[in-house]
Jmol script that loads the backbone (N, CA, C; Angstrom):
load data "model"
ATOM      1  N   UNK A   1     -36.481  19.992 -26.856  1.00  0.00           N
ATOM      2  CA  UNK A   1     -35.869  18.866 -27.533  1.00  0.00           C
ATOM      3  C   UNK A   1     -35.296  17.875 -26.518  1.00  0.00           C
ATOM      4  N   UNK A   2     -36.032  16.669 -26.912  1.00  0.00           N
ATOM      5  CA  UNK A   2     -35.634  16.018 -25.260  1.00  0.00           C
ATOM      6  C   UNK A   2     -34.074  14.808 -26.340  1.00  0.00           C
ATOM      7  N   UNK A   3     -33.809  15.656 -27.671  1.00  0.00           N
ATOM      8  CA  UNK A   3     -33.041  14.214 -28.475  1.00  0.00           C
ATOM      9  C   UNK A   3     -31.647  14.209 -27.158  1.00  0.00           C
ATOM     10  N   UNK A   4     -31.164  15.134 -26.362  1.00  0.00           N
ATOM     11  CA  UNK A   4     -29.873  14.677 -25.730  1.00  0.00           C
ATOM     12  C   UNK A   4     -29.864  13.949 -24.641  1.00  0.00           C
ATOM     13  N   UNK A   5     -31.249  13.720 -24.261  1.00  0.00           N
ATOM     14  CA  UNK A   5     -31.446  13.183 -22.576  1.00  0.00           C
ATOM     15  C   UNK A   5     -30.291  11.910 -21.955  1.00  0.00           C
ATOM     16  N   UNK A   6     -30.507  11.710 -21.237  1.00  0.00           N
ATOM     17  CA  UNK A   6     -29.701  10.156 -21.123  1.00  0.00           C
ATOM     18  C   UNK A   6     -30.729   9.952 -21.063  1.00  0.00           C
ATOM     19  N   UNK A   7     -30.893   8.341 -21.064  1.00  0.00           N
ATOM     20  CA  UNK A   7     -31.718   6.962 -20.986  1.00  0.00           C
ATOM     21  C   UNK A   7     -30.638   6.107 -20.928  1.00  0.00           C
ATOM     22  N   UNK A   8     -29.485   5.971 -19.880  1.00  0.00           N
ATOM     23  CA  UNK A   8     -28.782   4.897 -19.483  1.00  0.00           C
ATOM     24  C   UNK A   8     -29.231   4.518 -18.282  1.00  0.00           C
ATOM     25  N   UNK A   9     -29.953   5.618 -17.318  1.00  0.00           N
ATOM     26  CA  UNK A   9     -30.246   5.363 -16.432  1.00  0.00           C
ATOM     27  C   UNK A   9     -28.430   5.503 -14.977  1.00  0.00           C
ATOM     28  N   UNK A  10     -27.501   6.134 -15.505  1.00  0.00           N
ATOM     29  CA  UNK A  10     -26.160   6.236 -14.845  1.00  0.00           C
ATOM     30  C   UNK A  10     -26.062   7.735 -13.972  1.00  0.00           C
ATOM     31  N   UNK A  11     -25.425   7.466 -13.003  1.00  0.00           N
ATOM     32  CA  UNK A  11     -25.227   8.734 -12.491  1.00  0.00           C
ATOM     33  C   UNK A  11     -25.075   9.980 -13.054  1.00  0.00           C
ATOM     34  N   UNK A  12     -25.588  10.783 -12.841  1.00  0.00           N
ATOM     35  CA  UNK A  12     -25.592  12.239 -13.668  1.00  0.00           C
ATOM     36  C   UNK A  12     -24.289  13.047 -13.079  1.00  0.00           C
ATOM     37  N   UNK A  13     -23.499  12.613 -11.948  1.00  0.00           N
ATOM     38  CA  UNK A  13     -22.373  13.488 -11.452  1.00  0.00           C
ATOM     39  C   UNK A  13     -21.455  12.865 -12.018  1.00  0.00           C
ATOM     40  N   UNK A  14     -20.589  13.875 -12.182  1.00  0.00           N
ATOM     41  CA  UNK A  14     -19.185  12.683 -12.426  1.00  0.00           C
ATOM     42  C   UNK A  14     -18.238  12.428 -11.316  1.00  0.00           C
ATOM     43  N   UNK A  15     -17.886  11.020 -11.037  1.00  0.00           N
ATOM     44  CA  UNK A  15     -16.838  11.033 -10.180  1.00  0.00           C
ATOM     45  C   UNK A  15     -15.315  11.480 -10.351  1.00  0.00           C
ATOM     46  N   UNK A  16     -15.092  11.603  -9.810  1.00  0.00           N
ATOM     47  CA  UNK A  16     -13.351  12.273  -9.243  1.00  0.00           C
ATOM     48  C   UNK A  16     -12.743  10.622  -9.696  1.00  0.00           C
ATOM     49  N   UNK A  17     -11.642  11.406 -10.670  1.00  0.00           N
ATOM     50  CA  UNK A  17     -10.348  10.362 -11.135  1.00  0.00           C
ATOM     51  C   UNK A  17     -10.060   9.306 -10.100  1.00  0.00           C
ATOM     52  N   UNK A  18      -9.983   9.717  -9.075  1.00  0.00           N
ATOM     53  CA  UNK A  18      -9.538   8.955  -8.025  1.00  0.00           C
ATOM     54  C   UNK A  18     -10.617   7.591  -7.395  1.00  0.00           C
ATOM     55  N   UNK A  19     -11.734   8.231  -6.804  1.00  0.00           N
ATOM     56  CA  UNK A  19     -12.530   7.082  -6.713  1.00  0.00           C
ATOM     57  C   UNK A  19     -13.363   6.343  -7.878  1.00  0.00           C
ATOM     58  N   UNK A  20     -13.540   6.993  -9.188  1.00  0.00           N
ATOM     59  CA  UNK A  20     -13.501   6.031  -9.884  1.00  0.00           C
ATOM     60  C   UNK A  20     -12.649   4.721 -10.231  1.00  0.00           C
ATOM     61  N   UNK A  21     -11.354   5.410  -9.647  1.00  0.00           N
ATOM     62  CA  UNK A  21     -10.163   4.084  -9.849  1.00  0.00           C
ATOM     63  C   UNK A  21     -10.446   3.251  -8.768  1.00  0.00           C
ATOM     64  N   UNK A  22     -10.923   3.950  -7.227  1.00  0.00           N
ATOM     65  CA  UNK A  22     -10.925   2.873  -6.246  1.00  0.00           C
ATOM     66  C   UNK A  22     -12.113   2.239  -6.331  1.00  0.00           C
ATOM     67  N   UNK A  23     -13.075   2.392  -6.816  1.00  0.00           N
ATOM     68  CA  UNK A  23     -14.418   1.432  -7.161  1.00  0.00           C
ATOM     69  C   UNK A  23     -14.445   0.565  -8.412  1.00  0.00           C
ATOM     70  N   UNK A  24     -13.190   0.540  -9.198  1.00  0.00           N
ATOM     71  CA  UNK A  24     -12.642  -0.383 -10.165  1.00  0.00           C
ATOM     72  C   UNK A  24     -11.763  -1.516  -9.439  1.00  0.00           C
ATOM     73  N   UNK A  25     -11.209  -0.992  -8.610  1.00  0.00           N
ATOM     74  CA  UNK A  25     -10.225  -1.742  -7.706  1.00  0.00           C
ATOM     75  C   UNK A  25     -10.936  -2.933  -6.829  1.00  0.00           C
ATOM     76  N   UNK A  26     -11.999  -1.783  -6.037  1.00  0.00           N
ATOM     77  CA  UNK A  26     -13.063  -3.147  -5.665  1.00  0.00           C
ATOM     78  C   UNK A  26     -13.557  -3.943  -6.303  1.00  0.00           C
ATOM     79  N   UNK A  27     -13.998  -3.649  -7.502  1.00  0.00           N
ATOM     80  CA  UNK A  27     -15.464  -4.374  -8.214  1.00  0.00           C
ATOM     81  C   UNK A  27     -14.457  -5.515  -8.684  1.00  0.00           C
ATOM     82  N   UNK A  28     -12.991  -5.303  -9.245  1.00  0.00           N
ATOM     83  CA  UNK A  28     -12.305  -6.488  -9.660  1.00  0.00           C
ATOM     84  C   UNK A  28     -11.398  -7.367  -8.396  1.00  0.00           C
ATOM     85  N   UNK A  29     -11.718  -7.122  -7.310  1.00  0.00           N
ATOM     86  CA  UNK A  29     -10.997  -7.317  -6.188  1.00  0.00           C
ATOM     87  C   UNK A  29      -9.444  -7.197  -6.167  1.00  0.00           C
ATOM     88  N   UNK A  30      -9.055  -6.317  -6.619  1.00  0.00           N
ATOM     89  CA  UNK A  30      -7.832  -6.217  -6.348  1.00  0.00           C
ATOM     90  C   UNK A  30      -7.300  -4.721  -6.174  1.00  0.00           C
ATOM     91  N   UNK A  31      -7.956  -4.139  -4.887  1.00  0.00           N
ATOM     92  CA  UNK A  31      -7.585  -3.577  -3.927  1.00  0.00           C
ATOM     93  C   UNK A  31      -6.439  -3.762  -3.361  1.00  0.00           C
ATOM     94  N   UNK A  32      -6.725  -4.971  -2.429  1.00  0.00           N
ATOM     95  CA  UNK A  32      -5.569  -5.288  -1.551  1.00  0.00           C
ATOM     96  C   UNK A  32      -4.578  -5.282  -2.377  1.00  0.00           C
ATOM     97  N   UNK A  33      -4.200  -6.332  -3.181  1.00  0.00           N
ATOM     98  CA  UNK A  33      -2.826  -6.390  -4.203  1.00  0.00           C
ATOM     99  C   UNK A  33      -2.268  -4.886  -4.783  1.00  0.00           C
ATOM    100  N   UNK A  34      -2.995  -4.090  -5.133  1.00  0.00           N
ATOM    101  CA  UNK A  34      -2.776  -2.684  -5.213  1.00  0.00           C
ATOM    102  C   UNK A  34      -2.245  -1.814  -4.217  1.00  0.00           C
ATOM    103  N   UNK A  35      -2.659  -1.966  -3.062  1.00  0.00           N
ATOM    104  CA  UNK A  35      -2.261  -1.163  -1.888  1.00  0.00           C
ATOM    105  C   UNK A  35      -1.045  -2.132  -1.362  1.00  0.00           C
ATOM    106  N   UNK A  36      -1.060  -3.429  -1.635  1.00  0.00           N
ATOM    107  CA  UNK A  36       0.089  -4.102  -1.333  1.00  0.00           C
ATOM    108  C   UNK A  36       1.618  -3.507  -1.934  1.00  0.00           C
ATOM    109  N   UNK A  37       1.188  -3.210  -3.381  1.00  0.00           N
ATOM    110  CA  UNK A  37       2.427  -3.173  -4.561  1.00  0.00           C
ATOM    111  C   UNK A  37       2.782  -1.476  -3.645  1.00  0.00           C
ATOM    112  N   UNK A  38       1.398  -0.548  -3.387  1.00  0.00           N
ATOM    113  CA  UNK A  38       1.942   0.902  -2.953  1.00  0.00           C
ATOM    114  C   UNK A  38       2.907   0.764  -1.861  1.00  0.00           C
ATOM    115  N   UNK A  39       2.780   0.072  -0.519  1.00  0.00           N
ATOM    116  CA  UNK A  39       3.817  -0.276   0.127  1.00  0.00           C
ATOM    117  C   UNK A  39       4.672  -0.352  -0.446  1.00  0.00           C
ATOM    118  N   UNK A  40       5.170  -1.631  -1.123  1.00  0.00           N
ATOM    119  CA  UNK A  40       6.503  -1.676  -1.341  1.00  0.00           C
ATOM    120  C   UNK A  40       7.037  -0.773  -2.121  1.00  0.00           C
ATOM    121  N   UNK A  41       6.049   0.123  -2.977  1.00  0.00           N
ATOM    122  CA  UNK A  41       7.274   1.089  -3.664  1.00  0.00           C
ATOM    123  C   UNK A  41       7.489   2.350  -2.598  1.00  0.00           C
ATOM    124  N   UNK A  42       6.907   2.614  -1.954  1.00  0.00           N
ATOM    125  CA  UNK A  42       6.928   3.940  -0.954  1.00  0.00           C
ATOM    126  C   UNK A  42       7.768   3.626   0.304  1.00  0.00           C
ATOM    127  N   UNK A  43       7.847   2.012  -0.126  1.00  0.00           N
ATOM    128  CA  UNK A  43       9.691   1.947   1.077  1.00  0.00           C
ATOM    129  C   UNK A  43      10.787   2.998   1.651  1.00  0.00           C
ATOM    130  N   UNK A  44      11.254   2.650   0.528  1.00  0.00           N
ATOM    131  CA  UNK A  44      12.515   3.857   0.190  1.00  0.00           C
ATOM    132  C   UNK A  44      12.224   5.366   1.209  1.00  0.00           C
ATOM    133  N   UNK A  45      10.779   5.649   0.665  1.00  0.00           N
ATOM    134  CA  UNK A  45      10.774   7.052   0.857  1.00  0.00           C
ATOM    135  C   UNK A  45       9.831   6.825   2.587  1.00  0.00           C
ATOM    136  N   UNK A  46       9.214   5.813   2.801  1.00  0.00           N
ATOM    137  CA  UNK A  46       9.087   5.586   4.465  1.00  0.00           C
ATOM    138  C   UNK A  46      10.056   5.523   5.393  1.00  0.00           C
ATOM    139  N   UNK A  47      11.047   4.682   4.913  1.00  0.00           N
ATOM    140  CA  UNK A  47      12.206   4.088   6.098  1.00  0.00           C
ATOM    141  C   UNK A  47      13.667   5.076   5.404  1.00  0.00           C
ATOM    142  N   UNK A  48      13.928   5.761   4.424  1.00  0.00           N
ATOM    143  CA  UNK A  48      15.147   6.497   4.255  1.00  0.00           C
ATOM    144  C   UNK A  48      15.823   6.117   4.012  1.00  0.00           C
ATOM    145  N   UNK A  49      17.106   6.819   3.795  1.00  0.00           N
ATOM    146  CA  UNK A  49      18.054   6.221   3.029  1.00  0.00           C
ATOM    147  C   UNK A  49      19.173   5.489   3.091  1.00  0.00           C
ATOM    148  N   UNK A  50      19.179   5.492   4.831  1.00  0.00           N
ATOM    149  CA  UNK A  50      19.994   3.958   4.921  1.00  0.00           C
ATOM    150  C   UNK A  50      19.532   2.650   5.060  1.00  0.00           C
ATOM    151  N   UNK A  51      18.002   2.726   5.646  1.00  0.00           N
ATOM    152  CA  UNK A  51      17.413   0.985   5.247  1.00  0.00           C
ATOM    153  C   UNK A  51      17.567   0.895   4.201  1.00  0.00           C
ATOM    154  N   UNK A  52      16.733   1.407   3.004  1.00  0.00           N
ATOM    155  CA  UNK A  52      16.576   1.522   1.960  1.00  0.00           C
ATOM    156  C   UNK A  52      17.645   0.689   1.160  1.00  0.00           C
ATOM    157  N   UNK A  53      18.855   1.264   1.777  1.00  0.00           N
ATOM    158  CA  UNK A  53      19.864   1.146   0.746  1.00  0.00           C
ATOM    159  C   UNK A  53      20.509  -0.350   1.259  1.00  0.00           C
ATOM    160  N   UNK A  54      19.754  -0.667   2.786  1.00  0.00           N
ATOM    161  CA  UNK A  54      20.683  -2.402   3.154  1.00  0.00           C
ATOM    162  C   UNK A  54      18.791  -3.151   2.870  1.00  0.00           C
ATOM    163  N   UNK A  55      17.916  -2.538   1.924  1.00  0.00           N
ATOM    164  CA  UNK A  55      17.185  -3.584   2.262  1.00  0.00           C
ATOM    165  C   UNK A  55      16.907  -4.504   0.439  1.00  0.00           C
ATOM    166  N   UNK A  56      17.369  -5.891   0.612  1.00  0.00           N
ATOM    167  CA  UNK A  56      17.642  -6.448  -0.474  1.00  0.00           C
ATOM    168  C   UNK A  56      16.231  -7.128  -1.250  1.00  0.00           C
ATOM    169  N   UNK A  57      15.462  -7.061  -0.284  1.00  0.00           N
ATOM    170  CA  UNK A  57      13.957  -7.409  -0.639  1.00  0.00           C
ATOM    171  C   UNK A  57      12.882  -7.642  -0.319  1.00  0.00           C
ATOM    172  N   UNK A  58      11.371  -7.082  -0.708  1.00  0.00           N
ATOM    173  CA  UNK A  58      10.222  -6.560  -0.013  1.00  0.00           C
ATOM    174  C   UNK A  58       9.175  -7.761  -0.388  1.00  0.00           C
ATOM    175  N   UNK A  59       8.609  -8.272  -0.236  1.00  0.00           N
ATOM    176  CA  UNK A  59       7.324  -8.797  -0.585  1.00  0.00           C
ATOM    177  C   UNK A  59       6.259  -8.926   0.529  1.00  0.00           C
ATOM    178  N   UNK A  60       4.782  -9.105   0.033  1.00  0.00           N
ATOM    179  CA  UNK A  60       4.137  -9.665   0.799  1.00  0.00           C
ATOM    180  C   UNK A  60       3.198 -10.287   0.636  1.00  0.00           C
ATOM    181  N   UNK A  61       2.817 -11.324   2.059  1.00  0.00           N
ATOM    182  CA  UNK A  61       1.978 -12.196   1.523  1.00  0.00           C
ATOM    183  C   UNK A  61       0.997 -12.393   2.728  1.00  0.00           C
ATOM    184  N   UNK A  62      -0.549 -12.481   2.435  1.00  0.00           N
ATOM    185  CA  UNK A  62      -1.359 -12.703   3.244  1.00  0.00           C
ATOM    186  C   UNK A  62      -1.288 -11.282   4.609  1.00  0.00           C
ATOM    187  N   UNK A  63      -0.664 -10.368   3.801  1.00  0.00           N
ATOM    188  CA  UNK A  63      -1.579  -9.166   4.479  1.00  0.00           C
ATOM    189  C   UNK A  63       0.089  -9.197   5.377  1.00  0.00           C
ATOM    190  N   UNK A  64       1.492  -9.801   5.226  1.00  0.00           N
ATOM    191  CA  UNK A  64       2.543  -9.655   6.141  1.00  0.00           C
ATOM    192  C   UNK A  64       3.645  -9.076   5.188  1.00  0.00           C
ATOM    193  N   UNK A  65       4.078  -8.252   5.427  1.00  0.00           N
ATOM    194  CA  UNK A  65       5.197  -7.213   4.730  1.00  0.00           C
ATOM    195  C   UNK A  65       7.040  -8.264   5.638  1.00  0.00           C
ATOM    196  N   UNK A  66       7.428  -9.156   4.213  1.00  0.00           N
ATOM    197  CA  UNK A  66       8.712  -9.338   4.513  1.00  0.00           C
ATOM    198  C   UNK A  66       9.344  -8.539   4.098  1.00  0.00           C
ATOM    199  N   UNK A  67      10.323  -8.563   4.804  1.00  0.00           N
ATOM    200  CA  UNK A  67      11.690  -7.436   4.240  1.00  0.00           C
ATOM    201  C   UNK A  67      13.229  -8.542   4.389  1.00  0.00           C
ATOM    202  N   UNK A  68      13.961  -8.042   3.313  1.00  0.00           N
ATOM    203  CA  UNK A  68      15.279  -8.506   3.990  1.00  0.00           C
ATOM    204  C   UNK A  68      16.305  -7.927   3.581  1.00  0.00           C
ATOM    205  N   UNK A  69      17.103  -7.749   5.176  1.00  0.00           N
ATOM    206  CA  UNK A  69      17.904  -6.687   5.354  1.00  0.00           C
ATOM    207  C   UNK A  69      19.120  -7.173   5.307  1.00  0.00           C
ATOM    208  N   UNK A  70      20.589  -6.432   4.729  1.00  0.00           N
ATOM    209  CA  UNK A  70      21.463  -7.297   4.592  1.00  0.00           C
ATOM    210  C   UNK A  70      22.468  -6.806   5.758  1.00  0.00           C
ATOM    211  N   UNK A  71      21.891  -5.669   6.502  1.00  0.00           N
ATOM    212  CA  UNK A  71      22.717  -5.197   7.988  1.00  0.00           C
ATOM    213  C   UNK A  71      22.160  -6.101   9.000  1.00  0.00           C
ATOM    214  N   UNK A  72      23.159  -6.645   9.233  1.00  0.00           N
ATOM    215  CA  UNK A  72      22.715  -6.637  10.591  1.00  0.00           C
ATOM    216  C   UNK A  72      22.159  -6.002  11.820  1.00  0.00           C
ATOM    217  N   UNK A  73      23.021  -5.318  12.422  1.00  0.00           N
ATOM    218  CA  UNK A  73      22.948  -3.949  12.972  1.00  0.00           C
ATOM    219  C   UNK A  73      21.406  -3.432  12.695  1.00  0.00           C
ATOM    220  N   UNK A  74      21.001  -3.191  11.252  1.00  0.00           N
ATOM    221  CA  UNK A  74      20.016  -2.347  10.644  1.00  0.00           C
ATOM    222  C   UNK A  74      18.721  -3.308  11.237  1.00  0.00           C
ATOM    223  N   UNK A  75      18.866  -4.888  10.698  1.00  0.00           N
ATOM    224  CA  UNK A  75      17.661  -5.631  11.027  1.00  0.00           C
ATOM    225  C   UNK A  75      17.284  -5.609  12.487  1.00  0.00           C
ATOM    226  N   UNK A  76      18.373  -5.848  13.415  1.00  0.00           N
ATOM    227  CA  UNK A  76      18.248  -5.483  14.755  1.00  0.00           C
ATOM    228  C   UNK A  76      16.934  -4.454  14.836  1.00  0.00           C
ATOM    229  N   UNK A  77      17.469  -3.120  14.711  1.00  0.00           N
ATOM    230  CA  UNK A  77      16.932  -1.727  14.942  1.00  0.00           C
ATOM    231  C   UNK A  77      15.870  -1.898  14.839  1.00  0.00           C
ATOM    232  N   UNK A  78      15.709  -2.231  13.511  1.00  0.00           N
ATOM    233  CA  UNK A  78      13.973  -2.603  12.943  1.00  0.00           C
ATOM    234  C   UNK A  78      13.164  -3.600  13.765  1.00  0.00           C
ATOM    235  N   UNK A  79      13.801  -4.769  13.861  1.00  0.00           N
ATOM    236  CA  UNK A  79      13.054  -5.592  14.474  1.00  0.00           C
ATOM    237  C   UNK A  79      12.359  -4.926  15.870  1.00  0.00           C
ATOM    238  N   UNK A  80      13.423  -4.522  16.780  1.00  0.00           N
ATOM    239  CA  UNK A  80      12.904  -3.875  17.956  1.00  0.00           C
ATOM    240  C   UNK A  80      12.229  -3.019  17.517  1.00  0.00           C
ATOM    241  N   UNK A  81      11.877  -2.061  16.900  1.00  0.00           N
ATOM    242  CA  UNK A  81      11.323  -0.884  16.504  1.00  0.00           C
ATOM    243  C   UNK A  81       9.960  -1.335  15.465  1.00  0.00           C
ATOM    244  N   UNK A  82       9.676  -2.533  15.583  1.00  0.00           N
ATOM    245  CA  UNK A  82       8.768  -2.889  14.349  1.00  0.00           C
ATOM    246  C   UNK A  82       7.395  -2.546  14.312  1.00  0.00           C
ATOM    247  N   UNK A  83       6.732  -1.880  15.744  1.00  0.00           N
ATOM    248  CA  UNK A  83       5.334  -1.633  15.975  1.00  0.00           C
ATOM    249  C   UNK A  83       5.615   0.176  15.363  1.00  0.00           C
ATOM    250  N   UNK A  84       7.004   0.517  15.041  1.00  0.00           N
ATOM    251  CA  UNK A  84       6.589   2.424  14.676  1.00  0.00           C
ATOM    252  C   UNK A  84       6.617   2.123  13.466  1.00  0.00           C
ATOM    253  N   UNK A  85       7.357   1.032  12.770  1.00  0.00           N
ATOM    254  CA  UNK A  85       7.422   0.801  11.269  1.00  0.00           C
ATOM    255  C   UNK A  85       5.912   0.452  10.978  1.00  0.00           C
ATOM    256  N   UNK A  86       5.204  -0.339  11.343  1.00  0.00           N
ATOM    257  CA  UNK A  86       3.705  -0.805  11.283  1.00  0.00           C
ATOM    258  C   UNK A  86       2.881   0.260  11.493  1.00  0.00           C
ATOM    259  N   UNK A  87       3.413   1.346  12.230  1.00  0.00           N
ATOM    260  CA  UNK A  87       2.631   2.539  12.667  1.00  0.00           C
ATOM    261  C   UNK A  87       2.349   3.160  11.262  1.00  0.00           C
ATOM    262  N   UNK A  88       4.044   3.238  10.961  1.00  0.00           N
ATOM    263  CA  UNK A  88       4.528   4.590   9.634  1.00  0.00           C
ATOM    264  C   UNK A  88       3.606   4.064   8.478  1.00  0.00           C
ATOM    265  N   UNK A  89       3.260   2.870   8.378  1.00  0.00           N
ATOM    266  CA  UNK A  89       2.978   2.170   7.228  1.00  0.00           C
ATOM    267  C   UNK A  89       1.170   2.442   7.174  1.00  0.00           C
ATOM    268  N   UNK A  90       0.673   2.043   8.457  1.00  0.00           N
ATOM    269  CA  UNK A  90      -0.458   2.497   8.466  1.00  0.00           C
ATOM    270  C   UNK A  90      -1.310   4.184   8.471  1.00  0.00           C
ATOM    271  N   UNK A  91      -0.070   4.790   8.992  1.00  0.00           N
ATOM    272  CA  UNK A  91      -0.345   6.097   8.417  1.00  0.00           C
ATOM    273  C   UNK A  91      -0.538   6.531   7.212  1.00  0.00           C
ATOM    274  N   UNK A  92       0.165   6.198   6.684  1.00  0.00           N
ATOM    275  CA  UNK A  92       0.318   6.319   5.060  1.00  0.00           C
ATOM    276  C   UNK A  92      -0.891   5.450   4.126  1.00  0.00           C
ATOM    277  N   UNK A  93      -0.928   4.872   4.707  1.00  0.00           N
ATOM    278  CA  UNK A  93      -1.630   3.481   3.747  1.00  0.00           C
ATOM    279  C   UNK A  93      -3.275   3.038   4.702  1.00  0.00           C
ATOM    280  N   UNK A  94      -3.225   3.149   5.689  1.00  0.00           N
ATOM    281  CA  UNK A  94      -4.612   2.581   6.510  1.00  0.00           C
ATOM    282  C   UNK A  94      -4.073   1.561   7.326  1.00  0.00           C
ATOM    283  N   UNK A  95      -5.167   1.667   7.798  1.00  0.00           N
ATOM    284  CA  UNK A  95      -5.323   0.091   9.155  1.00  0.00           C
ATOM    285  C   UNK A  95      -5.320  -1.390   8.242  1.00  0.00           C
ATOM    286  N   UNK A  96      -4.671  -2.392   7.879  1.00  0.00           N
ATOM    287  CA  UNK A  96      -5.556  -3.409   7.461  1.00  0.00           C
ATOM    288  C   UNK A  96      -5.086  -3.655   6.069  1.00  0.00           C
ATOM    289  N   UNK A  97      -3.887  -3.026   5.912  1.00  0.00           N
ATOM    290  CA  UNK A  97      -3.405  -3.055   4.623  1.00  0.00           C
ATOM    291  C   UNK A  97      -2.323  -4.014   4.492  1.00  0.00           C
ATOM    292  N   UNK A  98      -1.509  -3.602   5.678  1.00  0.00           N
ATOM    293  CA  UNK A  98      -0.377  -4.744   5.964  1.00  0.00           C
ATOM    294  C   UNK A  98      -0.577  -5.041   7.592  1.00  0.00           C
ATOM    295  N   UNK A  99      -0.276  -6.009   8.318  1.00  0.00           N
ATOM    296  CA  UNK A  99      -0.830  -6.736   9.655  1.00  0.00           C
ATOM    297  C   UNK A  99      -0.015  -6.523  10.492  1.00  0.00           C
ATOM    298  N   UNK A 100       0.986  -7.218   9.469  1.00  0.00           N
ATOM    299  CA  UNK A 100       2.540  -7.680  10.589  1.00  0.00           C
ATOM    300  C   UNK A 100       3.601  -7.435   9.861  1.00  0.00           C
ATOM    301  N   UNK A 101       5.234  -7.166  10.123  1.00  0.00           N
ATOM    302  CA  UNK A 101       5.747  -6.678   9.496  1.00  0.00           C
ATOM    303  C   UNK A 101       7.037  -7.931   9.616  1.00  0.00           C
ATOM    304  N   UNK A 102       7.455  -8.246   9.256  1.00  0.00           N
ATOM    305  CA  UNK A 102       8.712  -9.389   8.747  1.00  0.00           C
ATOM    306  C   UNK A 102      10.431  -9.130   8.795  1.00  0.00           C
ATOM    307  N   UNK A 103      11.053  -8.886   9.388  1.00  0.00           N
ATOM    308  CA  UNK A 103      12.653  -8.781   8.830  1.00  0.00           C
ATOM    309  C   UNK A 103      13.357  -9.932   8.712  1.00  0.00           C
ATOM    310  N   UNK A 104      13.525 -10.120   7.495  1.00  0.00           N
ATOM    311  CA  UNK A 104      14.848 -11.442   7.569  1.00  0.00           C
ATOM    312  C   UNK A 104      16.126 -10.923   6.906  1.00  0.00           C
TER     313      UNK A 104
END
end "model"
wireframe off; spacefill off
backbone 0.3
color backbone group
């Protein structure tokens, strides 16, 4: 009985939850904006709990992660330290996700 065959002509495997979501992500281009928004919520739990708690706001734009910090002291640290923060970020996230990193 051939009545169950496919005739869609579609992959016969199924993909994994996961890259089905990331080949939705591409096909509508919004990847980047996605991996953008994951940065900023995985802040907190990258930089701990005293940036965290002096940093008043994250955005980014054109691939550059602003931050702004309301320590002084704290923005200092960071600033000098901004190629391990770019490190931490690309560990987590990839090469190419965020570029450059911002403190104001």
């Amino acid at each position: 009985m051939d009545k169950y065959k496919d005739h869609t002509g579609r992959k016969k495997e199924v993909a994994p939850l996961q890259e089905a979501f990331e080949e939705l992500l591409k096909a509508y281009r919004l990847k980047d904006k996605f991996d953008e928004r994951m940065v900023i919520q995985a802040w907190p739990e990258l930089m701990g709990k005293t940036v965290s708690s002096r940093t008043n706001s994250l955005f980014v734009k054109e691939k550059k992660l602003f931050v702004k910090i309301s320590s002084g002291p704290v923005k200092n640290e960071l600033s000098m330290n901004r190629s391990k923060v770019l490190d931490l970020i690309e560990n987590r996230f990839g090469k190419g996700v965020i570029n450059e990193v911002v403190f104001l």
